[in-house]
C-alpha positions, -999 to 999 in steps of 0.1 A, spaced: 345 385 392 361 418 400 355 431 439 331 462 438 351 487 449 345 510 481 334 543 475 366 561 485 382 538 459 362 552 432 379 575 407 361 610 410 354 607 444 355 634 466 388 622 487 393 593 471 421 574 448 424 597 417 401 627 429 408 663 409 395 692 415 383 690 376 359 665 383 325 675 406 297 657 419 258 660 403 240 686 418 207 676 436 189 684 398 202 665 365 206 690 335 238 701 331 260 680 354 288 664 358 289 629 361 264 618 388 274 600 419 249 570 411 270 574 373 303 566 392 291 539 417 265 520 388 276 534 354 297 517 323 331 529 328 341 555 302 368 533 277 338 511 276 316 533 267 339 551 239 349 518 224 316 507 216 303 539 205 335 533 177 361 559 188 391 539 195 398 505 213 400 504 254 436 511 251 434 542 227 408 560 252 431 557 277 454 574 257 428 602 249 423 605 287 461 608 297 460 633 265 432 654 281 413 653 250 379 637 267 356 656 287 324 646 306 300 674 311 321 695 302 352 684 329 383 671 314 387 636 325 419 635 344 421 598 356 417 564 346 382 541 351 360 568 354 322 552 354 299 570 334 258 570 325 254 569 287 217 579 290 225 614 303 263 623 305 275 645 278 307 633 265 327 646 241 362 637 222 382 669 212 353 692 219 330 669 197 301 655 213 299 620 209 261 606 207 259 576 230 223 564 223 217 534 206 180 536 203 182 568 182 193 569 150 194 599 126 198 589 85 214 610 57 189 606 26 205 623 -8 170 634 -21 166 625 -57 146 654 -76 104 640 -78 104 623 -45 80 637 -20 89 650 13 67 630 35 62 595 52 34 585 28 15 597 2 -27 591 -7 -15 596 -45 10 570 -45 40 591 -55 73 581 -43 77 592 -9 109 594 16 89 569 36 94 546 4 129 551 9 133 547 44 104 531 62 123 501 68 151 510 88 139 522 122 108 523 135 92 561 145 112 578 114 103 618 108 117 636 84 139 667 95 122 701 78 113 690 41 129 701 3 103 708 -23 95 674 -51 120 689 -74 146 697 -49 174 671 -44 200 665 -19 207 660 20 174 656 40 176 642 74 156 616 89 156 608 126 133 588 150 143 612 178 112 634 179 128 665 201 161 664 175 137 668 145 117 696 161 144 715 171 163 713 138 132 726 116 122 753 141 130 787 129 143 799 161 170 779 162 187 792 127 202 760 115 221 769 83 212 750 53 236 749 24 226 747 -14 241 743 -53 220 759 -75 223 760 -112 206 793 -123 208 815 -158 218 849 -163 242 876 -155 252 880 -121 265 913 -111 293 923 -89 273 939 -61 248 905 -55 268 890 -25 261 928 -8 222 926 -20 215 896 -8 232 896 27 215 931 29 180 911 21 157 909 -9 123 919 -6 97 886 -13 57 889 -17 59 873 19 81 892 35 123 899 35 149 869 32 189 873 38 218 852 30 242 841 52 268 835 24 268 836 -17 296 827 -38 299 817 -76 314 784 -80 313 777 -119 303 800 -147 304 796 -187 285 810 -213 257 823 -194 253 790 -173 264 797 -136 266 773 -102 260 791 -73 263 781 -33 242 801 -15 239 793 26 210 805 45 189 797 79 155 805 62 130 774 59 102 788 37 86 771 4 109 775 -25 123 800 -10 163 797 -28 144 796 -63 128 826 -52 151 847 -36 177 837 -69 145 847 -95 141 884 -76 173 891 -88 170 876 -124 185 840 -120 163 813 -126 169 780 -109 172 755 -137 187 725 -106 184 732 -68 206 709 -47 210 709 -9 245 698 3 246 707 36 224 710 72 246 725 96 273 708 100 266 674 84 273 676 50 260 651 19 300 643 12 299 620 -21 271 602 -14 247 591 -48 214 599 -58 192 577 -38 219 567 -11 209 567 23 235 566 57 232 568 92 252 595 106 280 589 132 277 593 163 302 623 162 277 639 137 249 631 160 265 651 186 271 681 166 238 682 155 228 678 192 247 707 207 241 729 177 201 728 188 210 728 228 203 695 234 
């Protein structure tokens, strides 16, 4: 059984073995800290910590650290051992934040076109909760997509995550494929990044772009932060395309990669992280 080691032994300690002056104490308040004191005296030491969240073994970390590629809190970690809370330091791996929380757990769902967005239904139409209500307890569903929408819908049992990436204030991108009719004229990108003008009020894009066209037939991506009721098919039928396939690929930075119709994975932890700082948590 190892000796517990002295304060002025600890790595990070004011004074101590290993101290640098990119590593700082927790203010008398926790928010955003560095690690705290009780962190470096009681906490998980960090290549503990990494390795079980799934970034590299023990000995890789290290390597990370000597690297300078790990920060806590936003400190570079300079030195060796460095103990660490994993309920409230912030650590990150390249400027990714890692998620360190095992009782959270966030799903990507590829929505298949007639399934409800909601947790149950008094209809008995198949419902996300069908699709998920067995993997965690406390699932929500981030935002929704409309029944004949497919694609990436997020599902989470972290209550404050889900909020915060369906609330309007915080402009979380969403990315879609839609499969529309018509001719598309050369001036659309500027109209719709300009705004289009919808019975309930204006709606801009962050991005359009034509990725396919044939005989009439075109795939568009269009990327935008807006989160109201069919509002792609609507905005694309204002200007004379009519949405034949509406697909969502993307929520911020998590993306629905090659999953199938149906499929379901949990996000890593990396992803979990983005998705965290994105919203401020």
């Amino acid at each position: 059984m190892d000796t517990a080691p002295q304060p002025d032994d600890l790595p990070g300690t004011p004074g101590g073995e290993g101290w640098s002056e990119d590593m700082e104490l927790a203010p008398a308040h926790p928010g955003d800290r560095p690690p705290s004191a009780t962190a470096e005296r009681e906490g998980e030491r960090l290549q503990k910590v990494l390795a079980r969240a799934g970034v590299g073994s023990r000995r890789v970390v290290e390597n990370m650290v000597d690297q300078g590629r790990i920060s806590v809190n936003g400190r570079t970690v300079t030195v060796q051992g460095m103990r660490v809370d994993p309920a409230r330091d912030k650590i990150a791996v390249d400027g990714q934040r890692i998620e360190l929380r095992d009782d959270r757990v966030t799903y990507a769902v590829n929505k298949p076109a007639g399934v409800i967005t909601a947790m149950s239904d008094d209809r008995a139409r198949p419902t996300i909760g069908d699709m998920v209500g067995d993997l965690a307890p406390g699932l929500v569903h981030v935002g929704r997509l409309d029944q004949d929408t497919e694609g990436l819908l997020l599902v989470t049992n972290d209550g404050e995550l889900a909020h915060r990436l369906a609330h309007p204030s915080y402009g979380v991108k969403k990315t879609y494929l839609a499969q529309v009719s018509g001719s598309i004229s050369r001036d659309l990108h500027r109209r719709l990044r300009a705004g289009i003008e919808l019975d309930d009020g204006p709606v801009k894009v962050d991005s359009f772009r034509i990725v396919d066209a044939h005989a009439g037939q075109s795939v568009v991506e269009v990327v935008l932060h807006e989160g109201r009721k069919h509002i792609v098919r609507r905005l694309l039928a204002a200007v004379g395309l009519p949405v034949s396939r509406l697909t969502r690929v993307a929520v911020g930075p998590v993306s629905l990669q090659r999953m199938r119709s149906g499929a379901i994975r949990r996000l890593t932890r990396q992803e979990v992280g983005a998705l965290e700082e994105l919203v401020g948590l």
